[in-house]
BAKE-638903 format. One record per residue (C-alpha): z, y, x; residue in three letters. Coordinates in steps of 0.2 Angstrom, whole numbers, padded with zeros to 4 digits, always signed. Example, Ala and Ser with C-alpha at 12.3 -4.5 7.8 and 13.67 -1.06 7.14 Angstrom:
2
+0039-0022+0062ALA;+0036-0005+0068SER;
//
This chain:
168
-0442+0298-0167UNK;-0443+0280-0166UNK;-0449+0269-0183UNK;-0436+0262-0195UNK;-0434+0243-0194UNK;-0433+0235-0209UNK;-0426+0217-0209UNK;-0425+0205-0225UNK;-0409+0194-0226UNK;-0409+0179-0238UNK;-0398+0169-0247UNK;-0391+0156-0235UNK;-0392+0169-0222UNK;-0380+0182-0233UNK;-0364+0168-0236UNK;-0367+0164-0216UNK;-0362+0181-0211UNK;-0351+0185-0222UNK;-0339+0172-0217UNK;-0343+0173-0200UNK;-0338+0190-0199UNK;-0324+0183-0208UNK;-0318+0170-0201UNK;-0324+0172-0180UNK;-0314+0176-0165UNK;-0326+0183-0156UNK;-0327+0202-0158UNK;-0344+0205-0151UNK;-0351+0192-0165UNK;-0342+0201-0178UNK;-0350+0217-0170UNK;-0367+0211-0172UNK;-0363+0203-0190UNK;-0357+0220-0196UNK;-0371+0229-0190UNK;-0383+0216-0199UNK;-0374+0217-0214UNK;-0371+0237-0213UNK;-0393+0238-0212UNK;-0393+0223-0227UNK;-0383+0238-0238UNK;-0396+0254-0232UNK;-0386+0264-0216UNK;-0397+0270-0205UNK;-0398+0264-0186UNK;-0390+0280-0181UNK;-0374+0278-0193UNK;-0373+0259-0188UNK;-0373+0265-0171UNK;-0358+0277-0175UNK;-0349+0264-0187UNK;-0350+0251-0174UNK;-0348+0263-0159UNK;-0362+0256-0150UNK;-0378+0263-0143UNK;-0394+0267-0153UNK;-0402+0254-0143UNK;-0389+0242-0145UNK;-0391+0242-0162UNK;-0410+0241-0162UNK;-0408+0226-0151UNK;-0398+0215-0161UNK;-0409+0219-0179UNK;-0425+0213-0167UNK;-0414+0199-0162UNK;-0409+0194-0181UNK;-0426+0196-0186UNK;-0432+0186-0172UNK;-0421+0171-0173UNK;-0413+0175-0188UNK;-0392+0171-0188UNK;-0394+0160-0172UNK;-0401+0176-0163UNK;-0385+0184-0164UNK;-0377+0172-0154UNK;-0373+0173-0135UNK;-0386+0167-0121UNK;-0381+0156-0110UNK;-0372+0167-0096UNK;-0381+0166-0077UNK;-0369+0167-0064UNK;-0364+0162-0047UNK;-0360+0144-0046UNK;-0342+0138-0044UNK;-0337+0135-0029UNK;-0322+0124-0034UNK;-0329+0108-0040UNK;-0319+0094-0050UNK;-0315+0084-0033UNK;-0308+0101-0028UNK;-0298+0102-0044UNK;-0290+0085-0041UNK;-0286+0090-0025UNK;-0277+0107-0029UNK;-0268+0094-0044UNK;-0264+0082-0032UNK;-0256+0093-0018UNK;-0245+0103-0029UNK;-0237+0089-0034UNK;-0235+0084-0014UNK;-0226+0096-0002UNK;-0234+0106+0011UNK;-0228+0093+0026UNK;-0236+0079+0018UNK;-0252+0087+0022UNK;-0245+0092+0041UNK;-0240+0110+0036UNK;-0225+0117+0041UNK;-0220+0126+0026UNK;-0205+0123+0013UNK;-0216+0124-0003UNK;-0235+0129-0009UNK;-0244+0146-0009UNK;-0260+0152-0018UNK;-0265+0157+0002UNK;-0262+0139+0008UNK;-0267+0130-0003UNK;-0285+0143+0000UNK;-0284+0137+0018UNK;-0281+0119+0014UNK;-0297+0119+0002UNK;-0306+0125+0017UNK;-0303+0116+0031UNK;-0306+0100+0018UNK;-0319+0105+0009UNK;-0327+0118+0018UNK;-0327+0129+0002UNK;-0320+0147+0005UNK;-0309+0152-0010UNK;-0298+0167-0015UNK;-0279+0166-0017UNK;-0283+0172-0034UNK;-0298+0159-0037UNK;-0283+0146-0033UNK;-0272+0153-0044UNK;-0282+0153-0060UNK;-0288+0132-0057UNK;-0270+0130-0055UNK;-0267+0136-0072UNK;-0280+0126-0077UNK;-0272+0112-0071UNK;-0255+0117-0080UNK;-0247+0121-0062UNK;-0243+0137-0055UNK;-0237+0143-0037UNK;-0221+0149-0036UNK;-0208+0160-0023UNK;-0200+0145-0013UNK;-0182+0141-0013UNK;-0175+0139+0004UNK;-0164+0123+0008UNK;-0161+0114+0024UNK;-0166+0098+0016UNK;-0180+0094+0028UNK;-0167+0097+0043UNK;-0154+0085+0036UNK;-0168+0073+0036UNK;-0174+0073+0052UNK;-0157+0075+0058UNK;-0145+0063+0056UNK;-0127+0069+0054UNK;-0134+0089+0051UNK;-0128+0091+0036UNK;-0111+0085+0041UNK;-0113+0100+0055UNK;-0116+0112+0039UNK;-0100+0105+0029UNK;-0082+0114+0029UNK;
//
């Protein structure tokens, strides 16, 4: 059976967690904040862990943590991770062709898809992209791709008098 851990919360300590745990959006703080407070008023590590519905361990981790680092060890760490691989330029870029149509950029197609705009990314900037990596810098960038509507409107420009052929 592993030893209790004892941990001593003060005064300032007390008002910040309890309006954290109040008044923050992310849950796996106010998890944390709960279990520090639940130790503050006597449960034991094994009835935190079944309040919380979190591991023994877990619980164990975080009391080291707040004793450790006190409130600013319950925060996140810095999340490691692979690189992104769309940079700002490439941002701009995706910004700047949805405003454009496809033809502008020698592309043969009536309107932008997450899957062209993935290949025009990588034959410009050599960066090798999902469609749903695309999709989500578009929202980003307040734009979205849509199902194209079809006209004959680049027809009618290129030839003249077409859409007299297409009238009544």
């Amino acid at each position: 059976m592993r030893p209790a851990i004892e941990i001593k919360v003060r005064g300032r300590q007390v008002a910040w967690l309890q309006e954290n745990y109040k008044t923050t959006p992310n849950a796996r703080l106010r998890t944390r904040i709960q279990m520090i407070l639940l130790k503050r008023e006597g449960y034991s590590v094994k009835d935190i862990a079944q309040i919380t519905r979190k591991s023994d361990d877990c619980v164990r981790h975080w009391l080291h943590r707040f004793q450790e680092g006190g409130c600013g060890g319950l925060q996140e760490a810095a999340h490691t991770g692979r690189p992104a691989q769309i940079t700002v330029e490439v941002e701009a870029f995706l910004r700047e062709c949805v405003l454009l149509s496809p033809r502008d950029y020698g592309i043969e197609r009536p309107g932008w898809t997450t899957a062209l705009l993935a290949q025009a990314v990588k034959r410009r900037w050599k960066v090798s992209v999902s469609e749903e990596c695309i999709r989500q810098h578009l929202q980003r960038v307040d734009a979205v791709c849509r199902r194209p509507t079809w006209t004959v409107k680049h027809l009618a420009q290129r030839q003249p008098g077409y859409a007299q052929k297409k009238g009544p």
